[in-house]
PDB file of N, CA, C and O in Angstrom:
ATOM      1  N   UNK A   1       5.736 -18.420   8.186  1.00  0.00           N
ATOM      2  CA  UNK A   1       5.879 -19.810   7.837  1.00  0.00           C
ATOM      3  C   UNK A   1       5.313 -20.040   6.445  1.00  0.00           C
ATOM      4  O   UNK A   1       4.392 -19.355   6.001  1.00  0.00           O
ATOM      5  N   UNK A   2       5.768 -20.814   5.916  1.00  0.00           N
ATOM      6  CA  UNK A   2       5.885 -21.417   4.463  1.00  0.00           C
ATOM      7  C   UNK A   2       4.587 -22.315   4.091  1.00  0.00           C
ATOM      8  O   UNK A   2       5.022 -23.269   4.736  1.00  0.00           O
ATOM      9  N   UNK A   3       3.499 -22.750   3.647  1.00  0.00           N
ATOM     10  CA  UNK A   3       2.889 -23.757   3.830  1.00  0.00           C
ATOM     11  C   UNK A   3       3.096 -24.405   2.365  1.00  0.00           C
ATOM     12  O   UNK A   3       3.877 -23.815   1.618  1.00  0.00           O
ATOM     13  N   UNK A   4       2.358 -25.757   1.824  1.00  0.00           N
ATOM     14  CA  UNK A   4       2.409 -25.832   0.820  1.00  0.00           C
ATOM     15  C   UNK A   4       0.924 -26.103   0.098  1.00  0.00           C
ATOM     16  O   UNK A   4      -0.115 -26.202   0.750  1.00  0.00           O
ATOM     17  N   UNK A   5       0.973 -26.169  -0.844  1.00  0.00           N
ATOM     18  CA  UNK A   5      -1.125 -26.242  -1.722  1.00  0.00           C
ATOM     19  C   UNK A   5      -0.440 -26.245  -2.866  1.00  0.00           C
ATOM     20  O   UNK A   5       0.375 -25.428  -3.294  1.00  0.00           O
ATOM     21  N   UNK A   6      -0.893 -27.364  -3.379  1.00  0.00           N
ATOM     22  CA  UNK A   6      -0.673 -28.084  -4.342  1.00  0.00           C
ATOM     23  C   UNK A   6      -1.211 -27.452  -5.531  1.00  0.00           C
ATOM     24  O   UNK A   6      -0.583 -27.107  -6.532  1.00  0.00           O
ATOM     25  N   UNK A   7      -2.725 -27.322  -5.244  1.00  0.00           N
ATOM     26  CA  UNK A   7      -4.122 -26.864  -6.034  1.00  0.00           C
ATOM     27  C   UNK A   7      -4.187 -25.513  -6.267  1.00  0.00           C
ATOM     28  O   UNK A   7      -5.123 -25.264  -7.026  1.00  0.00           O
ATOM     29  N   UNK A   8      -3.420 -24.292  -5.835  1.00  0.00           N
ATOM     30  CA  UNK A   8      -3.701 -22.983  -6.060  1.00  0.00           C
ATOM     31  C   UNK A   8      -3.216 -22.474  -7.250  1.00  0.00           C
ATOM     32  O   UNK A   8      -2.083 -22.497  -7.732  1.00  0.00           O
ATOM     33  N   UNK A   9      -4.563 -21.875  -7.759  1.00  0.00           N
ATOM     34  CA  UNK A   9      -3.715 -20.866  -8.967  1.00  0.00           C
ATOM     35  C   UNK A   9      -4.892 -19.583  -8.568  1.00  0.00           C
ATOM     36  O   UNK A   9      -5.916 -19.598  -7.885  1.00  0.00           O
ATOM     37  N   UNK A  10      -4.223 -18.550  -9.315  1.00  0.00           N
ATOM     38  CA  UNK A  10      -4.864 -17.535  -8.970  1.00  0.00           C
ATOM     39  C   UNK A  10      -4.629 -16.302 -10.627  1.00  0.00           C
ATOM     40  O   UNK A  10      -3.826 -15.870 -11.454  1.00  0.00           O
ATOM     41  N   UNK A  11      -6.083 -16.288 -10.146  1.00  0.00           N
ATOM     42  CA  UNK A  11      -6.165 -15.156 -11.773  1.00  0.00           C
ATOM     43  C   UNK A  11      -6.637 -13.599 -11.465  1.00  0.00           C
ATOM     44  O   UNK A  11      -7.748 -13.324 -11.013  1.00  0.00           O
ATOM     45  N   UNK A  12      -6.169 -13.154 -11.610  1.00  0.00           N
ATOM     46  CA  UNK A  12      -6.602 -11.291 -11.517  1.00  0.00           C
ATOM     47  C   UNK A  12      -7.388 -10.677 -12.145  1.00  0.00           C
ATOM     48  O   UNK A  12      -7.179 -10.421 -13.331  1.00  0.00           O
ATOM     49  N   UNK A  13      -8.341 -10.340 -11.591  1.00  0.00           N
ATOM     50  CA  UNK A  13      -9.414  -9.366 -12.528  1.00  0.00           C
ATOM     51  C   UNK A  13      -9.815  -8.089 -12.388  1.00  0.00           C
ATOM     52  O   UNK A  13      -9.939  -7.733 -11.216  1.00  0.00           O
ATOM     53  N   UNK A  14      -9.969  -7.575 -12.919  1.00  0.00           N
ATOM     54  CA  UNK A  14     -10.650  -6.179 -13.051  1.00  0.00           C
ATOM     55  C   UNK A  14     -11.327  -5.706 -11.911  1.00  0.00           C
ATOM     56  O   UNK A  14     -10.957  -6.161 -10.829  1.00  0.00           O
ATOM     57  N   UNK A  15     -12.220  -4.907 -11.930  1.00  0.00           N
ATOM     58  CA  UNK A  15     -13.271  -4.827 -11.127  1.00  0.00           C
ATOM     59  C   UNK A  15     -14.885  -5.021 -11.631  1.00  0.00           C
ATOM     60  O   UNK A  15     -15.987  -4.866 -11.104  1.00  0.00           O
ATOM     61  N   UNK A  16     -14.309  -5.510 -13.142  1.00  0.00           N
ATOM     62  CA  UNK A  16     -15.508  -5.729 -14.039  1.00  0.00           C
ATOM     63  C   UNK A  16     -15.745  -7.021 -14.195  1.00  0.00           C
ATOM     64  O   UNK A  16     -16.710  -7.660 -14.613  1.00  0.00           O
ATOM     65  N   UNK A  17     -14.496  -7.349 -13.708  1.00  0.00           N
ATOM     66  CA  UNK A  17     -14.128  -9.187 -13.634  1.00  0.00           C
ATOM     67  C   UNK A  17     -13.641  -9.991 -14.941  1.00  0.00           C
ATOM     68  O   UNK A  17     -13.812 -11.139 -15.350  1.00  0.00           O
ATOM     69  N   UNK A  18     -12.762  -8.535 -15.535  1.00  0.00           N
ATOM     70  CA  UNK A  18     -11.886  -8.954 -16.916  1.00  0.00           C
ATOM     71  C   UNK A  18     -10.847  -9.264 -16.634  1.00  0.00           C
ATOM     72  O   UNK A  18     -10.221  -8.616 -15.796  1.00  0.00           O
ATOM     73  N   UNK A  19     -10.228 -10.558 -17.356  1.00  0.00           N
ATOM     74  CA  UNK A  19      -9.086 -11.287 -16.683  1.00  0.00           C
ATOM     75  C   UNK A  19      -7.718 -10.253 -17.070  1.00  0.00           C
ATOM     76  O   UNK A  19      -7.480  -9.957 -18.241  1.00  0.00           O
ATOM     77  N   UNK A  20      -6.938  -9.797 -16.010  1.00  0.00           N
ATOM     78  CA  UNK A  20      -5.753  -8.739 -16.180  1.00  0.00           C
ATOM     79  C   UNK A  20      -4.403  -9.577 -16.364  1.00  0.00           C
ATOM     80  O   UNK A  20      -3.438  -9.044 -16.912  1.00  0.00           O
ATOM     81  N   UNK A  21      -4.346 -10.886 -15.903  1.00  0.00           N
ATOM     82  CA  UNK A  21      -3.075 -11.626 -16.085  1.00  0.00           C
ATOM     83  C   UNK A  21      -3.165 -13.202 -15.901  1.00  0.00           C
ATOM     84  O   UNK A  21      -4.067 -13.694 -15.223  1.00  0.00           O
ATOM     85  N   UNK A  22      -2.554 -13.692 -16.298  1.00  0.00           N
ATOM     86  CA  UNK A  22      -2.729 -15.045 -16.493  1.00  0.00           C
ATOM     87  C   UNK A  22      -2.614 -15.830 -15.272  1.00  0.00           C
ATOM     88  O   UNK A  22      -2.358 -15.270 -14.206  1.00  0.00           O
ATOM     89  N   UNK A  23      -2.788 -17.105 -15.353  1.00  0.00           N
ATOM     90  CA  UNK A  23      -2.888 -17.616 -13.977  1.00  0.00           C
ATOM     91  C   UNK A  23      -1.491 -18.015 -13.130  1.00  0.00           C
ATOM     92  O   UNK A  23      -0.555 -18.362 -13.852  1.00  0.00           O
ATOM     93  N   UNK A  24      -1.269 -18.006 -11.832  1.00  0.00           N
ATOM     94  CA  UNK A  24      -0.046 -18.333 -11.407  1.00  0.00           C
ATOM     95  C   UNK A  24      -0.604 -19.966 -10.662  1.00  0.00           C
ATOM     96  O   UNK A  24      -1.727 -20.375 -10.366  1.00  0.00           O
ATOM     97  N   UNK A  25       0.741 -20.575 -10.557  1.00  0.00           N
ATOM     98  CA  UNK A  25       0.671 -21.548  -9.752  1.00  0.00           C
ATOM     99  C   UNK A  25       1.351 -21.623  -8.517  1.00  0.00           C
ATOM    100  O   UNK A  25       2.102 -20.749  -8.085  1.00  0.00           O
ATOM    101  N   UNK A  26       1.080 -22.651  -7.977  1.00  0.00           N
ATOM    102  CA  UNK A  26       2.215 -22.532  -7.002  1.00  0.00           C
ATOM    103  C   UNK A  26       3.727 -22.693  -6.988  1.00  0.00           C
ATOM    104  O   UNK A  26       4.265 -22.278  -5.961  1.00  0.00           O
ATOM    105  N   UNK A  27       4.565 -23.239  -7.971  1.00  0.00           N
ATOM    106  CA  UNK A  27       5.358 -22.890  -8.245  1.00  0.00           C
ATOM    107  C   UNK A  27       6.171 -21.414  -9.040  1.00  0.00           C
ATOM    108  O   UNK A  27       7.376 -21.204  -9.181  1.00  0.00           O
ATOM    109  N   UNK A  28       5.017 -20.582  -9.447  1.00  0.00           N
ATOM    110  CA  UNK A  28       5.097 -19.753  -9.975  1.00  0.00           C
ATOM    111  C   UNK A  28       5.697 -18.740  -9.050  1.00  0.00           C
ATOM    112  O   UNK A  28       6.786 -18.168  -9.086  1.00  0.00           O
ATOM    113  N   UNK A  29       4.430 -18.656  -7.991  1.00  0.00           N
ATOM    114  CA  UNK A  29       4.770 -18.096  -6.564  1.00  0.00           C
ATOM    115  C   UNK A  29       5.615 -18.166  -6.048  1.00  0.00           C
ATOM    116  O   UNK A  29       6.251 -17.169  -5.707  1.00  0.00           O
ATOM    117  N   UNK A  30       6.010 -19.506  -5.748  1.00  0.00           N
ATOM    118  CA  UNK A  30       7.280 -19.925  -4.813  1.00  0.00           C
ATOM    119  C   UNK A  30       8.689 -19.401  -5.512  1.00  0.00           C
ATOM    120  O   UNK A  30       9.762 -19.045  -5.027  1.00  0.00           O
ATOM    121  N   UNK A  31       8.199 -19.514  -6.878  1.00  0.00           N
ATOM    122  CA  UNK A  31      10.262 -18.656  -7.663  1.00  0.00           C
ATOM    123  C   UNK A  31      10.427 -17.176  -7.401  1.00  0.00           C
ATOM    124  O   UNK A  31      11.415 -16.484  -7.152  1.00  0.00           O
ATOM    125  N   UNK A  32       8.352 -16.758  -7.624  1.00  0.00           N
ATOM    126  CA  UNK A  32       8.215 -14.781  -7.215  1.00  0.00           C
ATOM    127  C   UNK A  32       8.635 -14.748  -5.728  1.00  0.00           C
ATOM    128  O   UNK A  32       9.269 -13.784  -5.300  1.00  0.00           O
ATOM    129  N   UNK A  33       8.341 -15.642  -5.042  1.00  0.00           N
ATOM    130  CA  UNK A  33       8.806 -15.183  -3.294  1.00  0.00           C
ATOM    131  C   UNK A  33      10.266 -15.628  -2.703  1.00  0.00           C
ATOM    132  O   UNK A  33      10.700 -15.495  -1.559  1.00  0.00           O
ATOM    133  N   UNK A  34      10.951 -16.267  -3.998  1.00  0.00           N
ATOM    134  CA  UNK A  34      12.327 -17.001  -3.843  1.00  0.00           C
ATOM    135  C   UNK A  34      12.736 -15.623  -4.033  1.00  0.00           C
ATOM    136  O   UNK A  34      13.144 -14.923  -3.106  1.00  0.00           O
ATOM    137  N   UNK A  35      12.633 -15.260  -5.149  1.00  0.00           N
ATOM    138  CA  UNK A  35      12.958 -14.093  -5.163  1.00  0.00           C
ATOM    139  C   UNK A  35      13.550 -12.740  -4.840  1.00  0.00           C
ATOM    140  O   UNK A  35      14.597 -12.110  -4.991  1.00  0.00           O
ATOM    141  N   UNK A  36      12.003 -12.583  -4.173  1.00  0.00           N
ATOM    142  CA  UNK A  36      11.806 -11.658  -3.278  1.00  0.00           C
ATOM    143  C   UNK A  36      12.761 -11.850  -1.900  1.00  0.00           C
ATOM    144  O   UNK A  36      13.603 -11.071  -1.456  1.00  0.00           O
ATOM    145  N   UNK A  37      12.493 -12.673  -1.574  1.00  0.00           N
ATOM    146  CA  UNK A  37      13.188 -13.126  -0.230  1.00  0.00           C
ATOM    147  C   UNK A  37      15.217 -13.191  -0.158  1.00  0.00           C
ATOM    148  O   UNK A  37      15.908 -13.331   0.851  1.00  0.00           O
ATOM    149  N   UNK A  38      15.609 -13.055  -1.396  1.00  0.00           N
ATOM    150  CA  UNK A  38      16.760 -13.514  -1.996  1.00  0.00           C
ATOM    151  C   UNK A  38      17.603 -11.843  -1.626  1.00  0.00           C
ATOM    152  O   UNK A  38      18.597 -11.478  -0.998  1.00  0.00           O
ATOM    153  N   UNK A  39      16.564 -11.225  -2.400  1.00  0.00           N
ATOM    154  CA  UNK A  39      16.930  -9.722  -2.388  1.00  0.00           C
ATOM    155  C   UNK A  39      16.708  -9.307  -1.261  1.00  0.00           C
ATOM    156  O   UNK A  39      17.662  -8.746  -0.723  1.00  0.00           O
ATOM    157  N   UNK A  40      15.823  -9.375  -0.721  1.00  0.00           N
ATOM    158  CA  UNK A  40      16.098  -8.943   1.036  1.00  0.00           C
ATOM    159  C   UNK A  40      17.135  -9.437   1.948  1.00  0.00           C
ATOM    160  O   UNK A  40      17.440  -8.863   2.993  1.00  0.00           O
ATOM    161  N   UNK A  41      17.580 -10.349   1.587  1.00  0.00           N
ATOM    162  CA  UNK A  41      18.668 -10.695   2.333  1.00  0.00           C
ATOM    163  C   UNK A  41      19.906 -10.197   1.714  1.00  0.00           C
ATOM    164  O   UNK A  41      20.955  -9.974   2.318  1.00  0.00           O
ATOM    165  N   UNK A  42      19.640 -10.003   0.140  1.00  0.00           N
ATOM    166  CA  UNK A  42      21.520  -9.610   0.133  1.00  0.00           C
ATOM    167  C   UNK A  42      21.036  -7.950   0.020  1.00  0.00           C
ATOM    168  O   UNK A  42      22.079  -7.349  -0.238  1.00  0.00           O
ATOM    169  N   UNK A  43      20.040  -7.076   0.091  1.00  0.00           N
ATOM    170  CA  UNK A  43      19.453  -5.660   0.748  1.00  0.00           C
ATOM    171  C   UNK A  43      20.068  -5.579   1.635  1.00  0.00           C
ATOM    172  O   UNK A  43      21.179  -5.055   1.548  1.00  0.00           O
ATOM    173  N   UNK A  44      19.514  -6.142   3.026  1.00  0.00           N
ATOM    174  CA  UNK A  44      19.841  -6.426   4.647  1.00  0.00           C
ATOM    175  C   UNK A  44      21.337  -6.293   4.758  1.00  0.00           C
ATOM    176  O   UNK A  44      21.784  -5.503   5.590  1.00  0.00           O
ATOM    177  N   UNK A  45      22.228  -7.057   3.926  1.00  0.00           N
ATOM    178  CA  UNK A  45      23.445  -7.268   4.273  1.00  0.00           C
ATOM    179  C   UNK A  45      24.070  -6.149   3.193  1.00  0.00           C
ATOM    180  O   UNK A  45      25.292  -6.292   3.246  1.00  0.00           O
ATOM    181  N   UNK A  46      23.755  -5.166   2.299  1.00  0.00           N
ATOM    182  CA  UNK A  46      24.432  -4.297   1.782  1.00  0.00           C
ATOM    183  C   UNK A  46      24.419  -3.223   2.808  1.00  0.00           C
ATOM    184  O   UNK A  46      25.227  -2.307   2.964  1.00  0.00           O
ATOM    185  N   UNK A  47      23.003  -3.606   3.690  1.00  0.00           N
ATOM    186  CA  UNK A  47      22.940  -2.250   4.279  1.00  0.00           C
ATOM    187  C   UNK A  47      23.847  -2.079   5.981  1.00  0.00           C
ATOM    188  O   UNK A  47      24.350  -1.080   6.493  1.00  0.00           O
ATOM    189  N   UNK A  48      23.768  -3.293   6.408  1.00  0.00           N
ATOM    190  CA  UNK A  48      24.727  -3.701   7.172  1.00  0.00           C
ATOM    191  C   UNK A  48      26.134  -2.973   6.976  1.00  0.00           C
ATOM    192  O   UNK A  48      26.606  -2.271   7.870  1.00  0.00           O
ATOM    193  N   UNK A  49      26.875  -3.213   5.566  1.00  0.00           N
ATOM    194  CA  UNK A  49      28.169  -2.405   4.929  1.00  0.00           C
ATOM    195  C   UNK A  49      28.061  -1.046   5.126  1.00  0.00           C
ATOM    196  O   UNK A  49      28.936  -0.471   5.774  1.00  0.00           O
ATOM    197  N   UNK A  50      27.041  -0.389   4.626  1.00  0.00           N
ATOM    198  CA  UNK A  50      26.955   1.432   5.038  1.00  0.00           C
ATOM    199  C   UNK A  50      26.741   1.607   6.526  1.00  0.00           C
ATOM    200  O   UNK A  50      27.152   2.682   6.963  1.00  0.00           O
ATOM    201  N   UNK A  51      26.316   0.973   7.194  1.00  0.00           N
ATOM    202  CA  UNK A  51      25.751   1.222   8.652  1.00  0.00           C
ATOM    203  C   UNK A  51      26.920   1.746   9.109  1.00  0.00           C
ATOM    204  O   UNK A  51      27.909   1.328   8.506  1.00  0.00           O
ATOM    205  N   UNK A  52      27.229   2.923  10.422  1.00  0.00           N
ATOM    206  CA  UNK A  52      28.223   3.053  11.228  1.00  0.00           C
ATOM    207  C   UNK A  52      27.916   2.599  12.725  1.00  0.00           C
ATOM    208  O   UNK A  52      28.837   2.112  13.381  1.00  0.00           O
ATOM    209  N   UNK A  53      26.741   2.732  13.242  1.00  0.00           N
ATOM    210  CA  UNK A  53      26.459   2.304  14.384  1.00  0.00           C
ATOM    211  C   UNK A  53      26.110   0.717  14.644  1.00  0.00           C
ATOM    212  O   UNK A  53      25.399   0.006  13.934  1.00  0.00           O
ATOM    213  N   UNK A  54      26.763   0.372  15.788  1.00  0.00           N
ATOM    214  CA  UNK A  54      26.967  -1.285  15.501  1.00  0.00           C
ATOM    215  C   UNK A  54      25.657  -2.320  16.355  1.00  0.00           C
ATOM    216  O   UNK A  54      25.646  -3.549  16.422  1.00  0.00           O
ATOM    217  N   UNK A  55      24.689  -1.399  16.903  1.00  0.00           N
ATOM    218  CA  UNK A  55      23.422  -1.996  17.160  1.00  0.00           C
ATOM    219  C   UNK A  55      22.607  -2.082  15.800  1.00  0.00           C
ATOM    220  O   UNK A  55      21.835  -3.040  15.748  1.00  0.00           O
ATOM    221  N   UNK A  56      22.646  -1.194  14.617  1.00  0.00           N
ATOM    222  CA  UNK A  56      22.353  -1.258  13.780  1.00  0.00           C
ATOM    223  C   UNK A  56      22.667  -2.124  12.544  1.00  0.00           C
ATOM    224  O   UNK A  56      21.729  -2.574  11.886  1.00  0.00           O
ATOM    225  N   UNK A  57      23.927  -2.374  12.204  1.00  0.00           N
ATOM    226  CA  UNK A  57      24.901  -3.300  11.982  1.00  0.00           C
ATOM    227  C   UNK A  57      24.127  -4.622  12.301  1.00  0.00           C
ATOM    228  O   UNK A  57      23.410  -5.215  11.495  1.00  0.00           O
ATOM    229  N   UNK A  58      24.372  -4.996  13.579  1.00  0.00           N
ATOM    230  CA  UNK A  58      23.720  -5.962  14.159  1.00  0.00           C
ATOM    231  C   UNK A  58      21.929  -6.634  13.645  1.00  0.00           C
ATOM    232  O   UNK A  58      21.430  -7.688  13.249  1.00  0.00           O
ATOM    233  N   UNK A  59      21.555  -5.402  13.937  1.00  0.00           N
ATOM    234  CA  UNK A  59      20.100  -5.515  13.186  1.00  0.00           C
ATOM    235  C   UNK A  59      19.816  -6.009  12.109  1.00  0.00           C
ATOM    236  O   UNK A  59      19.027  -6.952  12.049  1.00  0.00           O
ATOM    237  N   UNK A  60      20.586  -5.308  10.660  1.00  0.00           N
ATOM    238  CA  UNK A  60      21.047  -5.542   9.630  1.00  0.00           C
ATOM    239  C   UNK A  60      21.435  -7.143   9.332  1.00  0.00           C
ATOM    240  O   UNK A  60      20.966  -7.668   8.323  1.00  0.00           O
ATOM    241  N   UNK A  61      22.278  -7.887  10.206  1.00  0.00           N
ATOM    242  CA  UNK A  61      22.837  -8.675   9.816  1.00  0.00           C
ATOM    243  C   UNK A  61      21.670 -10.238  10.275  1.00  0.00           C
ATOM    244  O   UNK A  61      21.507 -11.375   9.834  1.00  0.00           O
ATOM    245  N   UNK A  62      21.143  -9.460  11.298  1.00  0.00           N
ATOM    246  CA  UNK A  62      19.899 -10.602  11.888  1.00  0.00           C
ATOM    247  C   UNK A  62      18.944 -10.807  10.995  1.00  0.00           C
ATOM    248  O   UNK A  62      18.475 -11.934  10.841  1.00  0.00           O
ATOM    249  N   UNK A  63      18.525  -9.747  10.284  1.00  0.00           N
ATOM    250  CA  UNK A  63      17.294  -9.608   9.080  1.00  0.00           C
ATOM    251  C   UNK A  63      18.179 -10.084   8.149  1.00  0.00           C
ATOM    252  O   UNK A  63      17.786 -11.245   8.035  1.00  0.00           O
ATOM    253  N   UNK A  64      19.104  -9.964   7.415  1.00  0.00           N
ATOM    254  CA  UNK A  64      19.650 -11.133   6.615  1.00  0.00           C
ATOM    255  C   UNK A  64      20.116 -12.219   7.037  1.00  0.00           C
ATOM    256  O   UNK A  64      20.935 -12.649   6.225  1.00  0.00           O
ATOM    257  N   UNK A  65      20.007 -12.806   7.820  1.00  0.00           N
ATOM    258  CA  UNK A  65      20.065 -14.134   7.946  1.00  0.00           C
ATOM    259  C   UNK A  65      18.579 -14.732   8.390  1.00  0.00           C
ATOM    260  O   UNK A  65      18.566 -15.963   8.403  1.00  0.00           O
ATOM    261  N   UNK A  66      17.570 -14.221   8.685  1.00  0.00           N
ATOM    262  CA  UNK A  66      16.270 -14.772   8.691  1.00  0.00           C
ATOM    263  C   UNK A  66      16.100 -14.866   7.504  1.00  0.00           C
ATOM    264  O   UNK A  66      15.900 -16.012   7.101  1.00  0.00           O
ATOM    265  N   UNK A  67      16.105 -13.540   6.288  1.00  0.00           N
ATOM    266  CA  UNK A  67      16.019 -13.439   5.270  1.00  0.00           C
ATOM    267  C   UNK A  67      16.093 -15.083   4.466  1.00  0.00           C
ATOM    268  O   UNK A  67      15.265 -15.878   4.023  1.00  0.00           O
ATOM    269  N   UNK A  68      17.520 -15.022   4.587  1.00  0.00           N
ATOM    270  CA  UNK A  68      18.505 -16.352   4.048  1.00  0.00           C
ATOM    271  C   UNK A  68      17.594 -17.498   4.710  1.00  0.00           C
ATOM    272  O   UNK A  68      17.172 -18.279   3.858  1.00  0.00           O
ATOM    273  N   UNK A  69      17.161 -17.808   6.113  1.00  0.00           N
ATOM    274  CA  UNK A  69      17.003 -18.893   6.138  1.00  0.00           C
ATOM    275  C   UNK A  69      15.072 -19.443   5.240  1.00  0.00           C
ATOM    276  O   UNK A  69      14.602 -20.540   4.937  1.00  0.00           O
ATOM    277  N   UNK A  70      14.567 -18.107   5.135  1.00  0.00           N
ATOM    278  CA  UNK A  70      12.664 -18.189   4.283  1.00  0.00           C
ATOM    279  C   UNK A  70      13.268 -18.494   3.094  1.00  0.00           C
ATOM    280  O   UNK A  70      12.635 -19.365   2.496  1.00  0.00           O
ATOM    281  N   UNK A  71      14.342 -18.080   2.461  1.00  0.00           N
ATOM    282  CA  UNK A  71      14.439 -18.017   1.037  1.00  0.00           C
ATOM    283  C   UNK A  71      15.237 -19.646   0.988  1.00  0.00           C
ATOM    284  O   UNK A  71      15.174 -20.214  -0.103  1.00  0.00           O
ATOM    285  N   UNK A  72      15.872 -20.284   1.985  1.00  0.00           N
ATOM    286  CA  UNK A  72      16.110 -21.501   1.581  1.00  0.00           C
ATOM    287  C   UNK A  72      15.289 -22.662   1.745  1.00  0.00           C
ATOM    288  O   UNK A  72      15.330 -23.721   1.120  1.00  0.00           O
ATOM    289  N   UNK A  73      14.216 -22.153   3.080  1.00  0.00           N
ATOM    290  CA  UNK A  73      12.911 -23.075   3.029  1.00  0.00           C
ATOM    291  C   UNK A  73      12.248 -22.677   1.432  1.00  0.00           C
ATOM    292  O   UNK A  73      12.474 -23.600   0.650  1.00  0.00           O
ATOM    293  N   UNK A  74      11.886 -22.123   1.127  1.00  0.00           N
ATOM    294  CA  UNK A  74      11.163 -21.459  -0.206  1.00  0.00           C
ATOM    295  C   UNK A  74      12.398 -22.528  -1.354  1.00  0.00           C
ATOM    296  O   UNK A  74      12.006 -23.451  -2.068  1.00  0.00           O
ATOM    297  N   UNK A  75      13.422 -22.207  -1.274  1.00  0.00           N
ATOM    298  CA  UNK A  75      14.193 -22.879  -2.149  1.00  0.00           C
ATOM    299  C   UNK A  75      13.939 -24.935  -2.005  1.00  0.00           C
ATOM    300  O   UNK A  75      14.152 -25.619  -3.006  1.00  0.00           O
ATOM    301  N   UNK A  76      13.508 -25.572  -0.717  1.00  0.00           N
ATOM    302  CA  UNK A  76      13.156 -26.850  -0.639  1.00  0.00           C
ATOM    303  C   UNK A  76      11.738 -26.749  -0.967  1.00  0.00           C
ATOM    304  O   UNK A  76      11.131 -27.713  -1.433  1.00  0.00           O
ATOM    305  N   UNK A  77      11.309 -25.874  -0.795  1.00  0.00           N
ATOM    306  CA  UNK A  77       9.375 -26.321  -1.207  1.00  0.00           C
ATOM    307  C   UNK A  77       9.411 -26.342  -3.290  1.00  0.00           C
ATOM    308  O   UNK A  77       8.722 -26.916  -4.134  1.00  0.00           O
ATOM    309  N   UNK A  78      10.417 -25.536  -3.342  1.00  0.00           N
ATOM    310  CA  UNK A  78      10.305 -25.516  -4.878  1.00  0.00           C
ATOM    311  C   UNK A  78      10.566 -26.987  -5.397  1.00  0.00           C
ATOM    312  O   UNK A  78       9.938 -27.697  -6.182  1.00  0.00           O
ATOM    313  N   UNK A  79      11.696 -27.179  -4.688  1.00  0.00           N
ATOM    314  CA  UNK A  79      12.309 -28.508  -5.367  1.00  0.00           C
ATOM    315  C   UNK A  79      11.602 -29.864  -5.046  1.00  0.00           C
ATOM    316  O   UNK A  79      11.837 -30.986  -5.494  1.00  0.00           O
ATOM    317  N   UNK A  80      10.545 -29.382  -4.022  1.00  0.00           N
ATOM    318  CA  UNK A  80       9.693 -30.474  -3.150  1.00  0.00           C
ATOM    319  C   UNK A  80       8.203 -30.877  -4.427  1.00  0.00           C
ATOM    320  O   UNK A  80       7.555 -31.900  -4.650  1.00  0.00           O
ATOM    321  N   UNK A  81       8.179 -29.349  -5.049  1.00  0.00           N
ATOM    322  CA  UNK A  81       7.443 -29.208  -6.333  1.00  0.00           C
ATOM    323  C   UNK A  81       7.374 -29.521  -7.366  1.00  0.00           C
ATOM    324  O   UNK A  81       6.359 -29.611  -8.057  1.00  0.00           O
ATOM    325  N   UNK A  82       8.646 -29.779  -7.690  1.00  0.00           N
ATOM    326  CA  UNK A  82       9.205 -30.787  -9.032  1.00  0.00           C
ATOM    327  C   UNK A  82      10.317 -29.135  -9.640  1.00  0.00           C
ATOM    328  O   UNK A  82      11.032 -29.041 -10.638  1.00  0.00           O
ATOM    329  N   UNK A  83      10.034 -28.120  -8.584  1.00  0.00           N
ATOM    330  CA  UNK A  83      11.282 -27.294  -9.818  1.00  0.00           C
ATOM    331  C   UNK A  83      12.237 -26.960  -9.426  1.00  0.00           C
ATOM    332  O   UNK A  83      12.622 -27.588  -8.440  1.00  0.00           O
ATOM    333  N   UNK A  84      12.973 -26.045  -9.838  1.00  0.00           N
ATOM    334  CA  UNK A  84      14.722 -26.145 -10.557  1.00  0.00           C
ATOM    335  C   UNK A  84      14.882 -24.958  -9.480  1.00  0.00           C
ATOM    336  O   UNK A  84      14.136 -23.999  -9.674  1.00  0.00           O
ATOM    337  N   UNK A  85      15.836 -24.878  -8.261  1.00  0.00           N
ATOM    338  CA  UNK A  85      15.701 -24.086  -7.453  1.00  0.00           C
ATOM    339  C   UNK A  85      17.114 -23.646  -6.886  1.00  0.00           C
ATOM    340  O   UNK A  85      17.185 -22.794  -6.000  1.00  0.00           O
TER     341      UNK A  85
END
């Protein structure tokens, strides 16, 4: 599940506690996990196409469509954010 936080940013450091990358927000996140989530679903469904066995197939086609449905919640939290989704 998806939540939303308005207030998060997050900065990366070292182990010396030297800053390694700049800060993300939550919209930042939400386009990296739009993303992410985007490609797993059209993954899922390429792999569905090579499959020969049709329990597998099946499998394939269930994980892309969960896929599809995180990446379109993720796609309303963006736009719920003020961004371009």
């Amino acid at each position: 599940m998806i939540t939303e936080n308005k207030q998060l940013l997050f900065t990366v450091k070292d182990m010396k506690g030297e800053k390694l990358m700049s800060n993300f927000s939550d919209l930042d996140m939400l386009y990296d996990y739009e993303k992410d989530t985007s490609a797993a679903a059209a993954g899922y469904m390429t792999f569905s196409t090579k499959a020969s066995d049709p329990d597998l197939i099946t499998r394939y086609m269930q994980l892309a469509h969960e896929a599809g449905k995180v990446s379109e919640q993720t796609r309303k939290l963006i736009i719920k954010n003020g961004g371009i989704a």
